[in-house]
C-alpha positions in Angstrom: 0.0 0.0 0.0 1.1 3.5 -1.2 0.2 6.7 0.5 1.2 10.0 0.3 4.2 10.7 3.2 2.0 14.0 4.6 -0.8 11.7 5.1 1.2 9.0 6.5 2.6 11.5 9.6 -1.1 12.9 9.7 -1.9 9.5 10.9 0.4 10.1 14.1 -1.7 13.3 15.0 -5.2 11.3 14.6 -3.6 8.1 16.9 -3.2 11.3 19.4 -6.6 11.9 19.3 -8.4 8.4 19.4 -5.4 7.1 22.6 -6.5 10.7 24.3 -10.2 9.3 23.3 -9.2 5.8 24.7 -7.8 6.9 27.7 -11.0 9.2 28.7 -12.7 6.5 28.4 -11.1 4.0 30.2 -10.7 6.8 32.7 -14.4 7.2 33.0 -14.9 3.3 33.5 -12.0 3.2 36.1 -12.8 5.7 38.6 -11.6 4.5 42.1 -15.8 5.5 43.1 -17.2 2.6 40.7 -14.5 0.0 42.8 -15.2 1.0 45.9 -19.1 1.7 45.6 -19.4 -2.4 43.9 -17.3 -3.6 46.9 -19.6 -1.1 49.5 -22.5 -2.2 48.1 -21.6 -5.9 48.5 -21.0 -4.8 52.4 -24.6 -2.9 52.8 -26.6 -5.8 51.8 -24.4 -8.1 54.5 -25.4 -4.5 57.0 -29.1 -4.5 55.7 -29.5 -8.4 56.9 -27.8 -8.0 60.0 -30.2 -5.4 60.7 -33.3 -7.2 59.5 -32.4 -10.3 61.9 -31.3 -7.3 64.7 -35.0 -6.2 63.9 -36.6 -9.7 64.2 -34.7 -10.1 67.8 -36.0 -6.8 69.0 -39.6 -7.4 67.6 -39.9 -11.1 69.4 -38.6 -10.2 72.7 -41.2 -6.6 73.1 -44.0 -9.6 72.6 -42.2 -11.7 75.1 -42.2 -8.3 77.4 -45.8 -7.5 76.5 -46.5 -11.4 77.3 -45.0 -11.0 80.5 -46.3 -7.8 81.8 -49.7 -9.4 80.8 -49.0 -12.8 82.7 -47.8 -10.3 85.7 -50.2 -8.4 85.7 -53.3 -11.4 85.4 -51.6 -12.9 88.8 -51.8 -9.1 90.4 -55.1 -8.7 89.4 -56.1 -12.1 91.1 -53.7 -11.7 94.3 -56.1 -8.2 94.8 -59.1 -9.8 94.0 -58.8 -12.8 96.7 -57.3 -10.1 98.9 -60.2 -8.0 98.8 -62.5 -11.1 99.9 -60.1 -11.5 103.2 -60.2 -7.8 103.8 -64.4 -7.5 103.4 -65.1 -10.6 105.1 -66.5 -12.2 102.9 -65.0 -15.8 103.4 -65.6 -16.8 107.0 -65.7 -20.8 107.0 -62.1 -21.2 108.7 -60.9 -23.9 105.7 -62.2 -21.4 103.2 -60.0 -19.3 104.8 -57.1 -21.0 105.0 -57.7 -22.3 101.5 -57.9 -18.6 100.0 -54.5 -17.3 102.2 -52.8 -20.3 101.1 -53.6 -19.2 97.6 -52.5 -15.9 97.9 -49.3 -17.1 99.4 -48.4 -18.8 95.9 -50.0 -16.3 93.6 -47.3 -14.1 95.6 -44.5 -16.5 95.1 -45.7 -16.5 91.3 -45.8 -12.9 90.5 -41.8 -13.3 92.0 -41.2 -15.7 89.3 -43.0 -13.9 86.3 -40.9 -10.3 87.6 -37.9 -12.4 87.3 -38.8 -13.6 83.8 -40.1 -10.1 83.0 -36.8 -8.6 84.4 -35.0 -11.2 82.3 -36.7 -10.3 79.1 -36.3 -6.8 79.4 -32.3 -7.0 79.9 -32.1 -9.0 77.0 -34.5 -6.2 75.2 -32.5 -4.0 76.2 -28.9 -5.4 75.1 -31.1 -6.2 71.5 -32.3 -2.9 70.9 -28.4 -1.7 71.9 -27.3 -4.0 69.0 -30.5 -3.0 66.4 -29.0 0.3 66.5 -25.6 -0.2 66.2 -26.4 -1.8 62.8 -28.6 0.1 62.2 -26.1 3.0 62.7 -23.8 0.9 60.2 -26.6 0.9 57.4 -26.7 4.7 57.6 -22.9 5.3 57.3 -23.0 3.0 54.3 -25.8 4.9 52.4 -24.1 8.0 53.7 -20.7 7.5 51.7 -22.9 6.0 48.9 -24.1 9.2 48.4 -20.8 10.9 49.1 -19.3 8.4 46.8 -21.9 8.9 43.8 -21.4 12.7 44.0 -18.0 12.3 43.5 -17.9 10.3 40.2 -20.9 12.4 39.0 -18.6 14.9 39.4 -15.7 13.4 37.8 -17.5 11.5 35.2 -19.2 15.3 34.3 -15.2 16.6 33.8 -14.4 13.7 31.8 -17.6 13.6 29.7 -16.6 17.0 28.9 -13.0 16.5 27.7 -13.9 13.6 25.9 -16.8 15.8 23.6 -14.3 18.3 23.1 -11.9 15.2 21.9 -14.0 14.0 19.5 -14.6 16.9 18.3 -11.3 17.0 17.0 -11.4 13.7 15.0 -13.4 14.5 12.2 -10.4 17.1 11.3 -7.8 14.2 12.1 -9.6 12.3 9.3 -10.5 14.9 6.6 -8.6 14.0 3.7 -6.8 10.7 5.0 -7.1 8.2 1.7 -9.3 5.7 2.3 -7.4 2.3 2.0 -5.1 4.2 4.5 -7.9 5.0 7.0 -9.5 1.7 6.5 -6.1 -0.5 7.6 -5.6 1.7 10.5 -9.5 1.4 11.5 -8.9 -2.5 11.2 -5.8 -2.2 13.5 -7.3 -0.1 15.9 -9.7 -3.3 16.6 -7.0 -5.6 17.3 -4.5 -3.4 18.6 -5.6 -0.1 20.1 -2.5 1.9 19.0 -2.5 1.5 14.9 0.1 3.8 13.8 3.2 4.3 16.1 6.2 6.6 15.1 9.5 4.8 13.9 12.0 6.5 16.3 15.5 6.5 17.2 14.9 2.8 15.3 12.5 1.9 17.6 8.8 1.2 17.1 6.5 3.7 19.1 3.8 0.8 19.3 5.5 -2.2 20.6 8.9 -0.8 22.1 11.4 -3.0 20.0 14.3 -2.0 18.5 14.2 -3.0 14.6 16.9 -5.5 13.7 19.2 -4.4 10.7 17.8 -6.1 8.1 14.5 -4.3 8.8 15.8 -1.0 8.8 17.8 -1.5 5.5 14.5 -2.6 4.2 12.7 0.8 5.6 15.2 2.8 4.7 15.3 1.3 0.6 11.4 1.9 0.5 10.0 4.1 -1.6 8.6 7.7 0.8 4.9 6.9 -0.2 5.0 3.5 0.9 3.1 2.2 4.2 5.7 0.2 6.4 4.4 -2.1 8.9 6.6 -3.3 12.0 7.2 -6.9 11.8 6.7 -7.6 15.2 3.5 -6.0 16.0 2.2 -5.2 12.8 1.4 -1.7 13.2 1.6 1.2 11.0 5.5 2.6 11.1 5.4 6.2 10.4 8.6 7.7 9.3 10.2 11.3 10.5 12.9 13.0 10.8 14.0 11.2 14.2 13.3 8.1 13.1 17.4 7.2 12.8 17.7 6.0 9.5 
């Protein structure tokens, strides 16, 4: 393939734009936020179940509470009511009587128990609803630098977005002109190898890094200007210059 030597070093400036273009890109796609928001989000949802189960605990034990104070307060309630019938008189007959204070004797030994289990219950309610909002607290600080985290590559990804449009608004300049079997091969190498056309300098190739071996740079420096040299190793687009060393 033959092209013109101006439109062979025009290729260099239009590789600047599309690696600029390239590296904008994979910019925007790498931002330290997108990392470190996957890996956050990954720890929320592990936060959000810890609370839901913190939730569940706290939820049982208020019924076990509110079953207690009930049971306590159903053995009070009866304590008063047989209490009552001593203090009005109304039970006279002597076994009655010893019946109904025998009675109140355990009912009083019961309501210890159920205060105890009561006591019990709200302790561990207490030390539940102390861990509810610790996790609870953890949910919030991860939704917290969520936020703080999406601001930032809204931010960034705004600044980027911005270069990149003025970028490519550079590259239909970059292309003006450029033959089209010329355009076409560096399109089909910008596929497979990202950098298409690399400068030949100081004998080196600006696309893979190697030095050309003699023979190669005898058979660059024997072609023709217009020709379109490719490097052997990597086979991208050589473009000649003045510091290319030959």
């Amino acid at each position: 393939m033959n092209a013109d030597p101006a439109a062979q070093l025009r290729l260099l400036d239009l590789q600047a734009v599309d690696s600029r273009l390239d590296q904008l890109r994979h910019q925007r796609a790498s931002l330290p936020e997108i990392a470190e928001a996957a890996s956050l989000e990954a720890t929320r949802r592990v936060a959000e179940d810890a609370r839901r189960d913190a939730r569940i605990v706290v939820d049982d034990l208020r019924a076990a509470q509110q079953r207690a104070e009930a049971d306590v307060e159903q053995v009070r309630t009866r304590r008063a009511r047989d209490q009552q019938r001593i203090d009005q008189g109304v039970v006279t007959n002597p076994k009655d009587l010893e019946r109904l204070t025998g009675e109140l004797a355990s009912l009083e030994r019961r309501i210890g128990v159920l205060e105890d289990e009561e006591l019990e219950v709200m302790e561990q309610l207490e030390a539940a609803e102390a861990v509810l909002t610790e996790r609870e607290q953890e949910v919030a600080a991860h939704y917290e630098r969520l936020a703080v985290l999406a601001a930032s590559r809204a931010e960034k990804t705004a600044a980027i977005d911005a270069e990149l449009a003025q970028v490519e608004a550079q590259r239909p300049a970059a292309v003006e002109g450029l033959p089209a079997d010329l355009l076409a091969l560096y399109d089909r190498l910008r596929v497979t190898k990202g950098v298409a056309a690399a400068e030949l300098r100081a004998r080196q190739c600006g696309g893979c890094r190697l030095t050309l071996d003699a023979a190669e740079l005898q058979a660059i420096r024997t072609a023709a200007p217009e020709a379109v040299v490719r490097c052997e190793e990597c086979t991208r687009i050589l473009v000649r210059t003045a510091e290319s060393g030959l």
